[in-house]
N, C-alpha and C positions, 0 to 999 in steps of 0.2 A: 905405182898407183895402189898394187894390194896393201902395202905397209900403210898406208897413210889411215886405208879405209879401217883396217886394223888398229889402228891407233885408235881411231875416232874413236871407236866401238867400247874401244878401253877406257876412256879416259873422255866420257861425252860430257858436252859445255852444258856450262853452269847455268842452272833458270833462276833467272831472278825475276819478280816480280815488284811493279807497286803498288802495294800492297791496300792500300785507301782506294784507289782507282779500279781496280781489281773487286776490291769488295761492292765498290757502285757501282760497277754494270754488269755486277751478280754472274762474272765470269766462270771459268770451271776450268782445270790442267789433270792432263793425266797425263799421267808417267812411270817409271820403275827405276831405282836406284841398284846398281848392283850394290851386292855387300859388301865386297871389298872396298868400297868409293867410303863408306861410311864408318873414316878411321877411328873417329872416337868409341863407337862400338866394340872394335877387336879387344878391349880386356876381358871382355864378358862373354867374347864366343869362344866357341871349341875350335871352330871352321869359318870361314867367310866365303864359302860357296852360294849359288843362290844369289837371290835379287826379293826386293819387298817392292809393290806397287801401290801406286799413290793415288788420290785425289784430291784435288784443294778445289774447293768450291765458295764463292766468293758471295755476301748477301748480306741481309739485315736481319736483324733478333726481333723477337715481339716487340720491342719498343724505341725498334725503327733505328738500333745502334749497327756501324760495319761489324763486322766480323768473318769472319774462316771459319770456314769448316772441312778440317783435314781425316779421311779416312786413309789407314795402312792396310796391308794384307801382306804375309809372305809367311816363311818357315826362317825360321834362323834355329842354328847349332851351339846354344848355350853349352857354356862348360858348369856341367853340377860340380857342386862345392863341395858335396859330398865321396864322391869319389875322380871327380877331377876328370870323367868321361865327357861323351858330348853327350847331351840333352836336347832334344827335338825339340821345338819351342814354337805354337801354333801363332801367327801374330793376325791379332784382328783386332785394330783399333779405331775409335771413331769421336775425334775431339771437337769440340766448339769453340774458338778462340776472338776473345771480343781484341777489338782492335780500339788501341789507345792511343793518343796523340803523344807526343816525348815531354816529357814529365808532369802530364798530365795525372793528378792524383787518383790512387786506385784502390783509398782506404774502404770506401762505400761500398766496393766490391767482396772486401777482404771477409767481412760478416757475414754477407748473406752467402750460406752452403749451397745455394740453386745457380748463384753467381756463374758465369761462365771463368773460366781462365782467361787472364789476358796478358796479352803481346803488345808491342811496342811500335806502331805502326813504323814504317818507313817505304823507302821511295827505290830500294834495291834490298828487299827480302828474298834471302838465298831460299829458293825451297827444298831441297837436298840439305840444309843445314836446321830446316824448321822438321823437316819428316825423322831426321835421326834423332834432335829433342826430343819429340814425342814419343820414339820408340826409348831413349834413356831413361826417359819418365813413370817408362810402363813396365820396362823389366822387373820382375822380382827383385828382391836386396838381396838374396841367396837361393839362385834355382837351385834345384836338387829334385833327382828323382825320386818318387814315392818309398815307402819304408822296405827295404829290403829285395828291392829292385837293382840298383845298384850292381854294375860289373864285378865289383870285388866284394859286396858284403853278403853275395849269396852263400857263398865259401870261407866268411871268416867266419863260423860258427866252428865249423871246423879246425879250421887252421890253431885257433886258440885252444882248441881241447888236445889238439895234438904238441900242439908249442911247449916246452919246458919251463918255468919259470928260469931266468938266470939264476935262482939263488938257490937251483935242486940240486946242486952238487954237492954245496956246503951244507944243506941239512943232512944230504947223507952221508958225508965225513962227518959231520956232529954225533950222529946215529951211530956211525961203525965206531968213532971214538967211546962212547959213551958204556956200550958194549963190550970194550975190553979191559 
């Protein structure tokens, strides 16, 4: 029975919600995804330790349309691009997502900058697949820690004044040649 409960823990079922229904009787889920569940992520972490916590809360917009609204929170271990370490990465996100009918047009939206973002309603919304979009969405294009923060570039100041060019050997064969 420990294995099983074990398992569970690892590998816990999938929430799906529907999503229209959901948003009219202005429901609410809370939850936490570990990191590791949230495979599209691992190119961009250092680590997949850790878990992000959720909340979908389901309602209407001033003008009385469905939508979500999903808050994240957790730590995740980015890998900076700059030296390829991990990067602590504070997460605290909080979206507005208007819900649309499927192929419902969403050009009216596209214009107005105040527009909420929108989603695509449906009747089995993974929310574990809607909370990791939002965390892709909100990553940096290139974390990196601040200017010379950096595990290795505190010490390449060094390293290069000490380093040789490759080519000092042959200047100084040219040198000793030239001299005799």
């Amino acid at each position: 029975m420990a294995q099983k409960y074990y398992h569970a823990r690892l590998m816990p079922a999938q929430t799906v919600i529907d999503s229209l229904e959901f948003a009219r009787a202005a429901r609410q889920l809370r939850g936490s995804v570990p990191v590791t569940m949230l495979t599209r992520l691992h190119d961009c972490l250092h680590g997949s330790d850790g878990e992000v916590q959720y909340v979908v809360t389901g309602g209407r917009d001033p003008q009385r349309r469905l939508m979500l609204k999903v808050d994240i929170s957790g730590n995740l271990s980015l890998q900076c691009q700059r030296c390829l370490g991990a990067l602590d990465y504070s997460l605290e996100l909080s979206s507005a997502l208007l819900l649309v009918r499927p192929g419902e047009d969403v050009s009216e939206y596209a214009e107005d900058p105040d527009a909420p973002d929108c989603i695509e309603a449906s009747e089995e919304l993974d929310v574990t697949s809607l909370v990791e979009d939002e965390i892709l969405l909100s990553l940096p294009f290139a974390p990196r820690h601040p200017e010379n923060t950096c595990r290795n570039e505190a010490n390449a100041g060094e390293r290069i004044a000490d380093a040789r060019s490759p080519f000092s050997k042959l200047v100084e064969l040219k040198h000793s040649r030239q001299k005799q």
